[in-house]
VOGU-3710 file (C-alpha; in Angstrom, 3 decimals, decimal comma):
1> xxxxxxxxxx> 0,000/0,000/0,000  2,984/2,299/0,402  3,456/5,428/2,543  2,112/9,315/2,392  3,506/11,937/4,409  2,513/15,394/4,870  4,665/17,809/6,999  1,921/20,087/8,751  4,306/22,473/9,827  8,535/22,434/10,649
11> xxxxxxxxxx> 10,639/25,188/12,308  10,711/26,804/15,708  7,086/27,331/16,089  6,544/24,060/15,765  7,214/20,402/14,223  4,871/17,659/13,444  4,704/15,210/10,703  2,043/12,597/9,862  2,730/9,573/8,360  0,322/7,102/7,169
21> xxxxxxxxxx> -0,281/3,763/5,142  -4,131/4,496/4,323  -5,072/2,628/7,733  -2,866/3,532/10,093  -1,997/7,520/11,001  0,742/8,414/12,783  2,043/11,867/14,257  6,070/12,007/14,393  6,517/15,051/16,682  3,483/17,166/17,792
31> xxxxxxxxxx> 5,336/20,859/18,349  2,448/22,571/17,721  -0,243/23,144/20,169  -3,004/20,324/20,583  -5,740/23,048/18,932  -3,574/24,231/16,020  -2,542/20,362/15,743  -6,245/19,342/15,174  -6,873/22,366/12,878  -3,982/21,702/10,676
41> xxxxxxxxxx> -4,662/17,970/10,685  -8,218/19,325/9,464  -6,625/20,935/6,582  -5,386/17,518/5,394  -8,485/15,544/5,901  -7,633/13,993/9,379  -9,387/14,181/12,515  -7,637/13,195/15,828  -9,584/10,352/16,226  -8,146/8,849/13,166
51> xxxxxxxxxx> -4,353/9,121/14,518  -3,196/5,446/15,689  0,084/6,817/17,469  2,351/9,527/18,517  6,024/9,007/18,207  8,614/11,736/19,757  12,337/12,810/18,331  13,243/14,329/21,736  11,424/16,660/24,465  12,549/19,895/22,749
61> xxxxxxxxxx> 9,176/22,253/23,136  8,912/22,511/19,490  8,507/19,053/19,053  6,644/17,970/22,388  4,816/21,026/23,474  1,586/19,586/21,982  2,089/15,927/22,925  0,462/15,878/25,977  -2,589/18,757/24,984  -3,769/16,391/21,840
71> xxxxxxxxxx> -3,186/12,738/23,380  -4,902/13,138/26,892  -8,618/12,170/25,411  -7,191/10,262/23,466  -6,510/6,443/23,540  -3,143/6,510/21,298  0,296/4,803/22,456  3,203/7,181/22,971  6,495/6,165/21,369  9,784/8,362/23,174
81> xxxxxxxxxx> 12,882/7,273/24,717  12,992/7,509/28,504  15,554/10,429/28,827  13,099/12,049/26,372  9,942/11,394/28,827  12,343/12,040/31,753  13,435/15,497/30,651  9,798/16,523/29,487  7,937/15,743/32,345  4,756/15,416/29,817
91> xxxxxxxxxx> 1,820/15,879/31,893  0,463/12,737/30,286  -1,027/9,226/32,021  2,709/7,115/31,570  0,571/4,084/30,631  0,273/5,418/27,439  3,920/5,615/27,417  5,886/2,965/25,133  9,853/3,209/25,759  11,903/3,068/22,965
101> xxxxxxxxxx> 15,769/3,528/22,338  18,244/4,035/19,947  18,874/1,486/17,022  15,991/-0,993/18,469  13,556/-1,124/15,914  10,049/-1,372/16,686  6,584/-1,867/15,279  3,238/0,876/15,026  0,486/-0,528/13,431  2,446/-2,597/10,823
111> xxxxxxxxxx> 4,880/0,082/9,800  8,311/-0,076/10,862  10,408/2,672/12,708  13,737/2,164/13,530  15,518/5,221/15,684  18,679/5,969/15,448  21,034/8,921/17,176  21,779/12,306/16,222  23,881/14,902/17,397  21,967/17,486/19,244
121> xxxxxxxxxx> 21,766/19,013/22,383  18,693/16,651/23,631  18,419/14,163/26,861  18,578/11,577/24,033  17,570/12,703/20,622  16,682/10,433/17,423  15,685/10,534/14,187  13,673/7,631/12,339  13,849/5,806/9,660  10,302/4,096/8,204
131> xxxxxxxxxx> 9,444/1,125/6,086  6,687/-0,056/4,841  6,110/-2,958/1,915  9,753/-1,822/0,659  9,411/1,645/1,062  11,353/3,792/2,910  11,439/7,687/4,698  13,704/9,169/7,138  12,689/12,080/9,462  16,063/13,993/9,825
141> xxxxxxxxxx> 15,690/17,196/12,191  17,460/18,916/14,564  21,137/17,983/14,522  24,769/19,689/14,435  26,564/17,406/11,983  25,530/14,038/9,469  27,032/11,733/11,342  28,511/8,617/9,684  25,494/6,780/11,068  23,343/9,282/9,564
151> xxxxxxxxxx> 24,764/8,369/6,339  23,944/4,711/6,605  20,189/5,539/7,493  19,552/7,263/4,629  21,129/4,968/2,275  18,394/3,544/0,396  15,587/5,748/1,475  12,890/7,203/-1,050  11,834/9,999/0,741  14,126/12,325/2,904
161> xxxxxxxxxx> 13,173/15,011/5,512  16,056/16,663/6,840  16,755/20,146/7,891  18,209/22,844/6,475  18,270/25,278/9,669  20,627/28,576/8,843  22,783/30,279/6,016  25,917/30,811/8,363  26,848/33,910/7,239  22,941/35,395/8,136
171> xxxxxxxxxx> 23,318/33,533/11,520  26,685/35,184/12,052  25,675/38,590/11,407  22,063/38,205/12,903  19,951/39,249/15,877  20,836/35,973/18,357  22,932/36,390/21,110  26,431/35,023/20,774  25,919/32,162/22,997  22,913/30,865/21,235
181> xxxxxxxxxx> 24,599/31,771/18,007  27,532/29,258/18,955  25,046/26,564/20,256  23,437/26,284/17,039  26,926/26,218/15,217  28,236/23,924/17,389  28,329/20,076/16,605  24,806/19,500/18,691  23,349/22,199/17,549  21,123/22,753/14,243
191> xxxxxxxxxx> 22,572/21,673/9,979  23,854/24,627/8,176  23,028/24,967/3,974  26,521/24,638/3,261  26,418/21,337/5,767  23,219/19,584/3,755  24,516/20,601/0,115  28,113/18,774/1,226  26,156/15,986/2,039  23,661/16,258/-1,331
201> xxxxxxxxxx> 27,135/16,756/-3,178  29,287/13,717/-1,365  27,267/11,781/0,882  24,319/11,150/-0,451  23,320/7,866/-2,509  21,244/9,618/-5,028  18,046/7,322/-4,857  15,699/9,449/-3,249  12,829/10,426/-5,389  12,095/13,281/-2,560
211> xxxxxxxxxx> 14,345/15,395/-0,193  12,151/17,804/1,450  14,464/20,972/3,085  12,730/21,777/6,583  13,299/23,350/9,974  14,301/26,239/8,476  15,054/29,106/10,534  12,731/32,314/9,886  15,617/34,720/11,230  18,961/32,835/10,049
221> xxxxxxxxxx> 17,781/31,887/6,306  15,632/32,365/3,385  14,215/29,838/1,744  16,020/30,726/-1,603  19,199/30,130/-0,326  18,195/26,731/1,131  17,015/25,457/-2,499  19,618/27,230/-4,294  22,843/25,155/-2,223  20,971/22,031/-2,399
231> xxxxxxxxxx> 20,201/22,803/-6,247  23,855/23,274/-6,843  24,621/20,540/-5,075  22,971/18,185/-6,782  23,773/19,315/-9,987  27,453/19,311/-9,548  27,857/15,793/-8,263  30,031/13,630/-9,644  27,672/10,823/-10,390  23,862/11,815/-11,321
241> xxxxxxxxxx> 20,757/10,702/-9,079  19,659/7,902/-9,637  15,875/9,148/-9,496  16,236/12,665/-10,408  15,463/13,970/-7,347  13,040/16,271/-6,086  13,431/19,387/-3,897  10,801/20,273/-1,725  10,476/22,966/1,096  8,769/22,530/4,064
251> xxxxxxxxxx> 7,228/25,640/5,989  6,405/26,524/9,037  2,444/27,577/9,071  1,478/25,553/6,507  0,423/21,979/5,697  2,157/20,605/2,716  1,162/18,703/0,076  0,520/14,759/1,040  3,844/13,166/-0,506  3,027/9,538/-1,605
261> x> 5,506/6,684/-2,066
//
């Protein structure tokens, strides 16, 4: 039956992704708050009733804050590590709760997640990699460096969605502080342009049909520049894709188009 995924909104103000195979619905991240949650799932044909699971990336506020707000009436399982949990305190019933970790893979509803680490400055952050009937999508945010392990997840995947946070020279010159300007520079802190088009250039495997460009910052980049270094990079690699692939931006307040693998 394949997979469809539709970002319904990535940046500060607030990640959340849903994938689903046609049956089962399932919210990776809920940054948002439980209202504008259920008004953007709304936009995309989905009522909260429909969702079939909640999985969590770490306990940063713009990907937990709405965790606990949607899921209280609600009788969905909650996938997060335990320093994740721990470090959120999430107001939420813990039998709901299912524990994961780190590089054990584990089952919702007949698709397939398997976790694996990123660099970021989290209790115990992850990204995911998801399979179903031989497709596969990673969910790439919120991470200082592409780790070789990074690498290896992606390898293989059809869809990507990995950030694209700052131009460094805008960050450099911008309105942050210099402390938060260094955390988000440093190696647990956020993927520059320059950082994703080396790894579009050199890294990459070319077999995506999709990379979608999100968590981009409103204050530290422009959307142009985050297409046009992942354009170029691309373009001047020394093999060619293998599926031609497709550039995508996600946005912040707005639901994107339902991708479909």
């Amino acid at each position: 039956m394949g997979l469809n995924i539709t970002l319904l909104g990535s940046g500060s103000s607030g990640n959340a992704t849903l994938v689903s195979d046609g049956r089962a619905h399932i919210l990776v991240d809920i940054g948002l708050s439980g209202r504008e949650t259920v008004r953007r799932l709304a936009e995309c044909g989905t009522s909260p009733n429909q969702i079939s699971a909640i999985v969590v990336s770490h306990e940063h506020g713009d990907h937990c804050r709405g965790v606990a707000p949607f899921a209280k009436d609600l009788e969905v399982p909650v996938f997060i590590t335990d320093g994740a949990y721990q470090a959120a305190a999430l107001s939420l019933d813990p039998r709901k709760c299912q524990r994961i970790e780190s590089g054990v893979r584990f089952d919702v509803y007949g698709i397939e997640f398997t976790p694996f680490a990123v660099p970021h400055d989290a209790a115990d952050p992850i990204a995911f990699r998801i399979e179903k009937d031989g497709v596969k999508l990673a969910i790439v945010l919120d991470l200082g460096y592409i780790s070789n392990l990074v690498v290896e997840r992606l390898k293989g995947c059809d869809g990507i969605i990995l950030e694209s946070n700052h131009d460094i020279n805008m960050l450099k010159v911008g309105p942050y502080p210099w402390a938060l300007k260094q955390r988000v520079m440093s190696r647990k802190g956020h993927l520059s342009n320059d950082t994703v088009a080396e790894y579009l250039a050199t890294g990459y495997d070319g077999q995506a049909r999709l990379v979608v460009l999100a968590h981009l910052s409103r204050k530290n980049n422009l959307p142009e520049l985050a297409m046009l270094a992942a354009q170029r990079a691309l373009e001047e690699r020394p093999s060619p894709c293998f599926n031609q692939t497709r550039l995508e931006l996600a946005k912040p307040d707005q639901v994107s188009e339902r991708f479909s693998f």
